[in-house]
RODO-2510 file (C-alpha; in nm, 4 decimals, decimal comma):
residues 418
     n   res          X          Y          Z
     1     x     0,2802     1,7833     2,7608
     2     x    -0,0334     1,8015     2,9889
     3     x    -0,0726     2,0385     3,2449
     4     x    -0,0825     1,8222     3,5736
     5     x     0,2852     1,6845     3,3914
     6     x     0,4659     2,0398     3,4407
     7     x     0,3183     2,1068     3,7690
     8     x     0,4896     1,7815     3,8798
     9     x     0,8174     1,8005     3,6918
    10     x     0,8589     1,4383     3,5028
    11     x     1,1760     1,3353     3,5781
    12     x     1,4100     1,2505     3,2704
    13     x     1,7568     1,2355     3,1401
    14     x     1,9415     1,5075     2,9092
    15     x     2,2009     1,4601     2,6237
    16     x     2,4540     1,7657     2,7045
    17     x     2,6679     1,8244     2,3657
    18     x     2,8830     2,1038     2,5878
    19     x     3,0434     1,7619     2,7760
    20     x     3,1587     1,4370     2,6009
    21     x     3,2992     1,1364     2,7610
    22     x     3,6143     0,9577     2,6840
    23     x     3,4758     0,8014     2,3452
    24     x     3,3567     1,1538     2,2105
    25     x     3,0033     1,1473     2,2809
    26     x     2,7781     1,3442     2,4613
    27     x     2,6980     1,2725     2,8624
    28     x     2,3747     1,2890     2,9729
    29     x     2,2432     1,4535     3,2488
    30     x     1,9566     1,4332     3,5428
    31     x     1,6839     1,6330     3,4665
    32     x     1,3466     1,7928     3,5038
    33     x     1,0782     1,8381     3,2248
    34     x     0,9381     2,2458     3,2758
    35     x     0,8016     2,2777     2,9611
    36     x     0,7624     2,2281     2,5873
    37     x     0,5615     2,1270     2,3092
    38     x     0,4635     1,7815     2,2746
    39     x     0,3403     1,7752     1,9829
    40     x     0,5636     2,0193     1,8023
    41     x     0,5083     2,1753     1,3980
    42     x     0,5592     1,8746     1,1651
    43     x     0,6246     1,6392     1,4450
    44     x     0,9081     1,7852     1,6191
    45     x     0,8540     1,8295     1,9663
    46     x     1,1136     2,0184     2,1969
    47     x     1,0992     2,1048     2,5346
    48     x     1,2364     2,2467     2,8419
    49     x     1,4276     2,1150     3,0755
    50     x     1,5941     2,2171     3,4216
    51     x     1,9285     1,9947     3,5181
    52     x     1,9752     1,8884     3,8831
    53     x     2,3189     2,0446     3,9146
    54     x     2,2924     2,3353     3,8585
    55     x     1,9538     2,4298     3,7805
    56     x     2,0083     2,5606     3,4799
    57     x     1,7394     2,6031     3,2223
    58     x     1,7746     2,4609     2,8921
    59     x     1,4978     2,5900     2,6285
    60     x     1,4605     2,3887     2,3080
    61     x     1,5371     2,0262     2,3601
    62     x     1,4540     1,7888     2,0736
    63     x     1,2957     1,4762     2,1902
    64     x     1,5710     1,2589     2,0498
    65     x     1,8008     1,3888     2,3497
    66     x     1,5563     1,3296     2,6214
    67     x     1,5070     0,9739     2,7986
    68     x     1,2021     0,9849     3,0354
    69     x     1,2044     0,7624     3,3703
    70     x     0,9263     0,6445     3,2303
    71     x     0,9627     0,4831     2,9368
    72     x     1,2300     0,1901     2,8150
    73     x     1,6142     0,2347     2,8329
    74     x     1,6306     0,0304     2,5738
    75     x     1,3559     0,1282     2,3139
    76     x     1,5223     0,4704     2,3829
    77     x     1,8507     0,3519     2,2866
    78     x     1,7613     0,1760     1,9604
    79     x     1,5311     0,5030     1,8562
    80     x     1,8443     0,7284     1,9140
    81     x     2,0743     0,5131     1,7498
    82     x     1,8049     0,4520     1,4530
    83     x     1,8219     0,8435     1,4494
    84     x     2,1837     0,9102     1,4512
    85     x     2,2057     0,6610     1,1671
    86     x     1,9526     0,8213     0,9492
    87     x     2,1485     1,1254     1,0308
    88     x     2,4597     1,0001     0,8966
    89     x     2,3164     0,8785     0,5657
    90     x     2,1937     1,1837     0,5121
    91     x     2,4827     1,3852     0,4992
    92     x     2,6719     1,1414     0,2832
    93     x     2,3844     1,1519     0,0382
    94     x     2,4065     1,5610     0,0886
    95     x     2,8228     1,5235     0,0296
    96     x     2,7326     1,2428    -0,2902
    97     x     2,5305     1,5050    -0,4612
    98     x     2,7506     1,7753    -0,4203
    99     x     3,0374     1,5843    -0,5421
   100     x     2,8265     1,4835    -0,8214
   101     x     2,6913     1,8502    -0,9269
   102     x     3,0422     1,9562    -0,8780
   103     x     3,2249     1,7739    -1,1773
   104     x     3,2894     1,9438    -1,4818
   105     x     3,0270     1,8891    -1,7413
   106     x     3,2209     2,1099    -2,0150
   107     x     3,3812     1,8033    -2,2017
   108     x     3,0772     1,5676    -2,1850
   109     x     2,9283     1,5719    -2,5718
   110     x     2,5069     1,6415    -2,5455
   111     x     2,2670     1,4745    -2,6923
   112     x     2,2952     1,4158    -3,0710
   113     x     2,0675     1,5850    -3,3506
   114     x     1,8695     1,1702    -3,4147
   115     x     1,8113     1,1471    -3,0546
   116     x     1,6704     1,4676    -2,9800
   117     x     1,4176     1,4127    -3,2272
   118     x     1,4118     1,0607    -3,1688
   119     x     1,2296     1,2408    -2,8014
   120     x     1,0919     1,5122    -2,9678
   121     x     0,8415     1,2405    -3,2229
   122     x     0,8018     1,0603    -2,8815
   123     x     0,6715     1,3194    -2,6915
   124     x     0,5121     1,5218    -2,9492
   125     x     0,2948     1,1968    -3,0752
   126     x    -0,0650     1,3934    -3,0564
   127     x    -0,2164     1,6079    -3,3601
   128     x    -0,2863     1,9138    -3,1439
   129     x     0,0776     1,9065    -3,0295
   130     x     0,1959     1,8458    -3,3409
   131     x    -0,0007     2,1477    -3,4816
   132     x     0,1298     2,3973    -3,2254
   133     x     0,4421     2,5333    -3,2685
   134     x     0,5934     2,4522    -2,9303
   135     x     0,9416     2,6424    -2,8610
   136     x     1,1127     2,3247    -2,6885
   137     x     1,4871     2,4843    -2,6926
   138     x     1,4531     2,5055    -2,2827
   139     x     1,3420     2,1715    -2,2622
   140     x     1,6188     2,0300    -2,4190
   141     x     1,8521     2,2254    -2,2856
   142     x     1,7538     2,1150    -1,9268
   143     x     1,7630     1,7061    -2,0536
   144     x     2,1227     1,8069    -2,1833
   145     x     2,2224     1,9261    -1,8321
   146     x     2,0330     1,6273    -1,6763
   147     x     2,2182     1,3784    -1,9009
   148     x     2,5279     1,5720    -1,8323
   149     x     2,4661     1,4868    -1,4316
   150     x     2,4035     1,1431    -1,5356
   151     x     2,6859     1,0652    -1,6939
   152     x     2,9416     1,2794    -1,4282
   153     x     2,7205     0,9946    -1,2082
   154     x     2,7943     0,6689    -1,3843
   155     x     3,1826     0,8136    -1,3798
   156     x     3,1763     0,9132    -1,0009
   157     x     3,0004     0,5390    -0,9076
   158     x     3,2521     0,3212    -1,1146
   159     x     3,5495     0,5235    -0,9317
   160     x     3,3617     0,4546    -0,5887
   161     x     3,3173     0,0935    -0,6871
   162     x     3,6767     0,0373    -0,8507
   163     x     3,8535     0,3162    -0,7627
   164     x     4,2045     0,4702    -0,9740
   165     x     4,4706     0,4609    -0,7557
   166     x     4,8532     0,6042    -0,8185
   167     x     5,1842     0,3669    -0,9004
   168     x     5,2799     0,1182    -0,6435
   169     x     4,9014     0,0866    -0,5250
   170     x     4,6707    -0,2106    -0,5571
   171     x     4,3856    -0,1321    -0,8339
   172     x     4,1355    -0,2788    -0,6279
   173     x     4,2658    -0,1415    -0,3013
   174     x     3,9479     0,0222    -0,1951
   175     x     4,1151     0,1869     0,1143
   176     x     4,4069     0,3065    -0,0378
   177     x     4,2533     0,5656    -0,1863
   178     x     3,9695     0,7374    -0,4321
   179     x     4,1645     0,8399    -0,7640
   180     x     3,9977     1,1372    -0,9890
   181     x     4,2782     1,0689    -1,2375
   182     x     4,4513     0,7672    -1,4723
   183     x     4,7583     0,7235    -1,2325
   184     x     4,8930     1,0619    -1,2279
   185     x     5,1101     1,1457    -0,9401
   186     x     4,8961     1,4343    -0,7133
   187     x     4,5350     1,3057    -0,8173
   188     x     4,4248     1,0774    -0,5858
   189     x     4,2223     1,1776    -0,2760
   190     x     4,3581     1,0279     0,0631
   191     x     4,1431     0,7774     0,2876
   192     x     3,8908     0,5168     0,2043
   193     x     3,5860     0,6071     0,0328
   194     x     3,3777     0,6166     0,3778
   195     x     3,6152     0,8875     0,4946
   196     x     3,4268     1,1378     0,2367
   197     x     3,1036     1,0060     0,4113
   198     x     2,9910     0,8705     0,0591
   199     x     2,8096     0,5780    -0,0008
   200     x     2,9354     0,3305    -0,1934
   201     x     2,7241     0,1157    -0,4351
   202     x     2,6756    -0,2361    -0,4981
   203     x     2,8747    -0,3688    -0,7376
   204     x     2,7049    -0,4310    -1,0944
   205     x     2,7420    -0,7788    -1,1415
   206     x     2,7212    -0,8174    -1,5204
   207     x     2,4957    -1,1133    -1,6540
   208     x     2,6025    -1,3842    -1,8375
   209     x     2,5270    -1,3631    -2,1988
   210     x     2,3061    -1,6365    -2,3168
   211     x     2,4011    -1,7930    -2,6494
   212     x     2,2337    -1,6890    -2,9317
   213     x     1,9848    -1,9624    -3,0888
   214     x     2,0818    -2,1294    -3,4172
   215     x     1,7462    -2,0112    -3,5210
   216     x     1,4623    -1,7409    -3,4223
   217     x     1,1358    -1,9524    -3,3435
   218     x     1,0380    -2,2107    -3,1194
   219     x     1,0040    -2,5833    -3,2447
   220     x     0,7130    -2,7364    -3,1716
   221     x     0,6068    -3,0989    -3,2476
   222     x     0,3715    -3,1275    -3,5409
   223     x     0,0018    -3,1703    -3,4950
   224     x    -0,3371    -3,1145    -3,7276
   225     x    -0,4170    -2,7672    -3,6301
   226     x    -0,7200    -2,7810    -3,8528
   227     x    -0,8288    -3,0900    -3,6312
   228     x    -0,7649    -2,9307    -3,2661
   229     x    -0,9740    -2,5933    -3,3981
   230     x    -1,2460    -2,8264    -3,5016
   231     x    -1,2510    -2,9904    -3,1159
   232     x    -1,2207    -2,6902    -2,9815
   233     x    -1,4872    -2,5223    -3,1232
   234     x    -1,7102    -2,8090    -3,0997
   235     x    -1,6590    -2,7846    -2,6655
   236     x    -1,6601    -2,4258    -2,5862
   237     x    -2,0143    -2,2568    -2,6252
   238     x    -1,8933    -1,9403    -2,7148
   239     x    -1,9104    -1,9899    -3,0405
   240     x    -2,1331    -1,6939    -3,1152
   241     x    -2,1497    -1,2996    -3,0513
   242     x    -2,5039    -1,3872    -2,8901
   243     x    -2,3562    -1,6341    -2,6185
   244     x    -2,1141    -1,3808    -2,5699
   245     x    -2,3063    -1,0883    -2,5363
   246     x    -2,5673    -1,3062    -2,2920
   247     x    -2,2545    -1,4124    -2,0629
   248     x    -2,1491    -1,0219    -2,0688
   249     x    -2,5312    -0,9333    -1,9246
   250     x    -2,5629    -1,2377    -1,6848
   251     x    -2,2068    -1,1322    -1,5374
   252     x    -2,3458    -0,7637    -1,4851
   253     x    -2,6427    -0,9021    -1,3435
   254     x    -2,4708    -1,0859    -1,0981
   255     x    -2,2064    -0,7658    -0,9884
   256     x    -2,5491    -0,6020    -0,9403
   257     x    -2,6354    -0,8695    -0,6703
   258     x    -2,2812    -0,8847    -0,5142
   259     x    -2,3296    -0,5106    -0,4407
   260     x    -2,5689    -0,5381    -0,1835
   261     x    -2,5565    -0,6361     0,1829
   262     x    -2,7530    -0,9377     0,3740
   263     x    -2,6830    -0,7198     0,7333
   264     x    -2,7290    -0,3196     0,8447
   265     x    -2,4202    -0,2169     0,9748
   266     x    -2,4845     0,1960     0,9817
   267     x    -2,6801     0,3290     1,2433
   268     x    -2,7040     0,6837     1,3347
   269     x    -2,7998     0,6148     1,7299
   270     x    -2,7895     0,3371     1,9743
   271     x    -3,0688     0,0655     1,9008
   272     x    -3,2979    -0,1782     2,1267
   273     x    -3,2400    -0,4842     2,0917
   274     x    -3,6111    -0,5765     1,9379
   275     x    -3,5397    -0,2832     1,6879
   276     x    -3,1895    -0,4198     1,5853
   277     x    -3,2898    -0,7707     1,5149
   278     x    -3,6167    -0,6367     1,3607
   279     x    -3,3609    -0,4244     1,1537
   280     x    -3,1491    -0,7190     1,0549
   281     x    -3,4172    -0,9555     0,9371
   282     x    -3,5581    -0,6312     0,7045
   283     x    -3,2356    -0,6345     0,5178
   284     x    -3,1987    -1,0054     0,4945
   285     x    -3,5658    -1,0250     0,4155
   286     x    -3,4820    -0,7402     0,1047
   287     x    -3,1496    -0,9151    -0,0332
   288     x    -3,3492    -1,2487    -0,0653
   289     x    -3,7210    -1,0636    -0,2422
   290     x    -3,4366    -0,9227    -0,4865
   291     x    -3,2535    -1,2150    -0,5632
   292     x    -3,5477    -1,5005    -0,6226
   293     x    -3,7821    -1,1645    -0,8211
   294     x    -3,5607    -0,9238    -0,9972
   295     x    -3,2627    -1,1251    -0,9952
   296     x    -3,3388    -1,4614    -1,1808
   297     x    -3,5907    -1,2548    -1,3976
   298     x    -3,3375    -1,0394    -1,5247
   299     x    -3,0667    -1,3379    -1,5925
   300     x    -3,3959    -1,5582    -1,7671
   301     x    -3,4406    -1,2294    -1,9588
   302     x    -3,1087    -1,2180    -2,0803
   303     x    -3,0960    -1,5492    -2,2341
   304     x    -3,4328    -1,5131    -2,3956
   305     x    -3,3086    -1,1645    -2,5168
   306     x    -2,9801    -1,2884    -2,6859
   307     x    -3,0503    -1,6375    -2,8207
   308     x    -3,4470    -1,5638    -2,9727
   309     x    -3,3275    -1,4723    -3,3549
   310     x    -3,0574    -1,7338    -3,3365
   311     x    -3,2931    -2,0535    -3,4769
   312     x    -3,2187    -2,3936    -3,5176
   313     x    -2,8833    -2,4933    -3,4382
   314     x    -2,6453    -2,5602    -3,1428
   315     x    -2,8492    -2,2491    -2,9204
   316     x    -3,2095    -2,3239    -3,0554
   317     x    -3,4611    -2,2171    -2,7709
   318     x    -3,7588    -2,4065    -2,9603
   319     x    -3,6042    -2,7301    -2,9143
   320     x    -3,8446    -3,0148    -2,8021
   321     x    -3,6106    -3,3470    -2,8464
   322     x    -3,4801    -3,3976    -2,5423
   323     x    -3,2222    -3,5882    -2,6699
   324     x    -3,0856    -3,3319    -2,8771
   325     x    -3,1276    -3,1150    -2,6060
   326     x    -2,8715    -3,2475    -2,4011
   327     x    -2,6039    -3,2752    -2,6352
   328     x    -2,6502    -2,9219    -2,7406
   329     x    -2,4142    -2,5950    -2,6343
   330     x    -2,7232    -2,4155    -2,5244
   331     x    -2,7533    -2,6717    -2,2482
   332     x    -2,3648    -2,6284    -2,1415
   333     x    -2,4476    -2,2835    -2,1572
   334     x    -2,7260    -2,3048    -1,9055
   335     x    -2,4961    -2,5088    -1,6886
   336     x    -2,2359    -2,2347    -1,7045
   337     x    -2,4551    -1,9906    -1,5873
   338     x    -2,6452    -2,2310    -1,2840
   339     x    -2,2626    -2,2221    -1,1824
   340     x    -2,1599    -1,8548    -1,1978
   341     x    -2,5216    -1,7870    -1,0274
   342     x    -2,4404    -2,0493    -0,7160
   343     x    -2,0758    -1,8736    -0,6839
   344     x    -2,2390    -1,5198    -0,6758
   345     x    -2,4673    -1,6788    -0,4016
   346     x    -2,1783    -1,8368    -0,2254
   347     x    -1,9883    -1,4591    -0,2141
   348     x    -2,2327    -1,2537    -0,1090
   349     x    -2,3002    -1,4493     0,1741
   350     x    -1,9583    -1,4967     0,2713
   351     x    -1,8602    -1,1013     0,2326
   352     x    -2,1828    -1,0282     0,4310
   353     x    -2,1119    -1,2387     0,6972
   354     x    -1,7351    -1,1105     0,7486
   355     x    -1,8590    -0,7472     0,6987
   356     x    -2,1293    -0,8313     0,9977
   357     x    -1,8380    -1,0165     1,1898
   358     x    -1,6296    -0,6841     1,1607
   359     x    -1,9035    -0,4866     1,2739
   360     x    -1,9817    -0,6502     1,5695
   361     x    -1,6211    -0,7055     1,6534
   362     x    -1,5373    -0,3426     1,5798
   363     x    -1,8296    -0,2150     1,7635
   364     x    -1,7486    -0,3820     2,0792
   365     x    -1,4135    -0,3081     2,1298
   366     x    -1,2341    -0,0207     2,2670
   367     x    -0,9926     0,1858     2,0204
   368     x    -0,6844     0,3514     2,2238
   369     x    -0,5307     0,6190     2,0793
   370     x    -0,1447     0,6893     2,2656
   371     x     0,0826     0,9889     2,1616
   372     x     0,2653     0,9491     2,4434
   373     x     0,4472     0,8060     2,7310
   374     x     0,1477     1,0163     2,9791
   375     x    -0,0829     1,0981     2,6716
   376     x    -0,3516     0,8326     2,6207
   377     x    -0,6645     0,9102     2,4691
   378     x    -0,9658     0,6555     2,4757
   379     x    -1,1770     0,7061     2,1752
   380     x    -1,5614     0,6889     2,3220
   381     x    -1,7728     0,5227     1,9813
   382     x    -2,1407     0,5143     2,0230
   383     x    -2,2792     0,2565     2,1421
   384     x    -2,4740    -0,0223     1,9621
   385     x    -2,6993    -0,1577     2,2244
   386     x    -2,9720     0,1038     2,4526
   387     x    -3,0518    -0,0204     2,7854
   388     x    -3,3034     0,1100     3,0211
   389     x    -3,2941     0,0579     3,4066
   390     x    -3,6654    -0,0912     3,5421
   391     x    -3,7816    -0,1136     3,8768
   392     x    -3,8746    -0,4602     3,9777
   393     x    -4,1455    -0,4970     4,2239
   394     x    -4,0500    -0,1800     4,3891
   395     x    -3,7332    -0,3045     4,5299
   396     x    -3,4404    -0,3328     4,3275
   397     x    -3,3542    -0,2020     4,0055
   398     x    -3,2679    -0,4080     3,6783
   399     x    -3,1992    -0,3739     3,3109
   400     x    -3,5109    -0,4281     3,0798
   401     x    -3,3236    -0,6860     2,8563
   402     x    -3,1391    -0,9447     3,0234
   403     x    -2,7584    -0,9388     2,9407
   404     x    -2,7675    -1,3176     2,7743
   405     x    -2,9774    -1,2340     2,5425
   406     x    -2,7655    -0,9911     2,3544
   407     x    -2,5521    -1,2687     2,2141
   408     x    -2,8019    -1,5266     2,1764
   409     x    -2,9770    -1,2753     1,9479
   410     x    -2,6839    -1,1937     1,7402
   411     x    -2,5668    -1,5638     1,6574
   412     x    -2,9738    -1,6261     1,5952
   413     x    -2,9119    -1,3748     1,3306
   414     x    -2,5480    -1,4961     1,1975
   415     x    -2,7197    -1,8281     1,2035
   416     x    -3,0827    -1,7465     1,0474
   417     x    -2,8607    -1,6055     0,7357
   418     x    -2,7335    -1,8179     0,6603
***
């Protein structure tokens, strides 16, 4: 709570556990707020409250009890209720997991000799494990209790989803009763499952078994494999390790380019608006030096790299028919690689325009921050633009850069990009 709110007194309503109403539950009661903790260790806030009637202090007062003046009857009412729920599914899962750990695990066999070292060769799969002699008695003894558990668990859910029940009952009679035993008079536990606050689980449907195939492959119509390998391998061009290790450089050549940005978007301190757009078209200007110098260089020097020992043939780089030329993999391969450079192209303007969008978007709106019904924080980012204030002509004052021109300049720039 702030300050100025206990000087006040916010005004509130208090969940009193000492009276209930006809259906059980607790009344609530006018109140004031005198104190607390807002914020609370790990999110639990309590506070203080005085009550109109009596003015009696009450120290301590979780937040789920308290319903400000302020804030929505009915968001309060779903949060409560969302609590008391939560609540409630907690101590059945508490009162499933004692029940659980509580059955006798004397008569349930452990694991046999083959599958403990069936584990043991699992786990133990390295050489420098295999070398040390590793005393793995607790280990096992610890997955023996665990499957133990398990097992007591598969029991204790089949009995919740079918449950036993003594002569003259219904076997499927859920709320006749939870049997622990085969029908023996005495065993059986009165009241429906829910009245041991334990949660029942879905019922395992079992699947239907598929039929089992006449025989183990798949039949496929007959065709002339050695025919379809030949066609293949006459269409794709990467038919050699050199195409393949040229496609592997041109692709890292291109993640190099998609790396960079066309736009600045840090700045340390508020900018001018000359200095920003100056800015701008320096980063632009960079991306593009990079990309028609270094860029195409590098992917022309890949090619030239890979395919100069490869000689006449399907990737020849000495070819002067143009004829042949054309019909050749080396020219699919150059068309390949036109593509994969327009796509980079095509990305890195699109992510540098959205990043730039985002900025700009981000930059120019406020950020709230609200912990509470009277706790709102406005978070104060620096901002992008300076301004100075001018004198004109000795009368009046104005800013140096008219206010237009701010977003004139930045679509000049989204559009100039592009």
């Amino acid at each position: 709570l702030q300050p100025a709110a206990l000087a006040v007194g916010m005004r509130a309503k208090v969940a009193l556990y000492t009276k209930t109403n006809k259906t059980g539950h607790a009344m609530f009661a006018t109140c004031s707020i005198v104190g607390g903790d807002a914020s609370g260790a790990g999110g639990a806030a309590a506070y203080s409250v005085k009550l109109d009637k009596n003015q009696k202090t009450i120290h301590g007062v979780p937040r789920v009890d308290i319903c400000f003046d302020s804030e929505d009857p009915e968001v309060y009412v779903v949060r409560r209720h969302a609590a008391y729920l939560a609540r409630a599914e907690a101590v059945k899962m508490l009162r499933y997991h004692l029940f659980v750990d509580s059955m006798p695990t004397e008569d349930i066999p452990p694991l046999t000799v083959e599958q403990i070292n069936r584990m043991l060769g699992f786990a133990l799969n390295s050489k420098k494990l295999k070398d040390k002699l590793m005393d793995t008695s607790q280990l096992i003894n610890e997955i023996n209790i665990e499957y133990a558990r398990t097992m007591n668990k598969i029991v204790f859910d089949d009995m919740l989803v079918l449950p036993t029940v003594g002569a003259g009952s219904a076997a499927a009679a859920l709320g006749s009763g939870v049997g622990v035993g085969a029908g023996d008079p005495g065993d059986e536990i009165e009241g429906p499952a829910d009245a041991m606050l334990v949660p029942a689980p879905a019922a395992y449907l079992v699947p239907d078994t598929p039929v089992a195939p006449e025989v183990g492959t798949v039949n496929i119509p007959e065709y002339n494999f050695p025919e379809q390998f030949s066609e293949f391998s006459f269409h794709t061009s990467l038919t050699k390790h050199e195409a393949i290790a040229a496609t592997v450089k041109i692709v890292n050549e291109c993640n190099k380019v998609l790396k960079s940005a066309m736009f600045n978007t840090y700045f340390a301190k508020s900018q001018r608006l000359e200095d920003f757009e100056q800015s701008q078209k320096q980063a632009t200007a960079q991306v593009v030096a990079t990309i028609k110098e270094q860029w195409v260089n590098s992917v022309k020097g890949a090619i030239l790299k890979s395919f100069k020992n490869v000689g006449k043939g399907w990737f020849n780089l000495h070819e002067t028919n143009h004829e042949i030329h054309d019909y050749s993999k080396l020219k699919r391969f150059l068309t390949m690689t036109r593509f994969r450079m327009e796509d980079t192209l095509r990305f890195l303007v699109e992510e540098s325009l959205e990043t730039f969008g985002d900025f700009i978007s981000k930059t120019c709106s406020p950020v709230l921050l609200v912990r509470g019904t009277d706790d709102v924080e406005q978070l104060k980012l620096a901002p992008l633009f300076a301004l100075e204030l001018v004198m004109v002509e000795g009368k009046s004052f104005n800013y140096n850069t008219k206010l237009n021109t701010f977003e004139k300049t930045i679509l000049k720039i989204f559009d100039s990009s592009v």
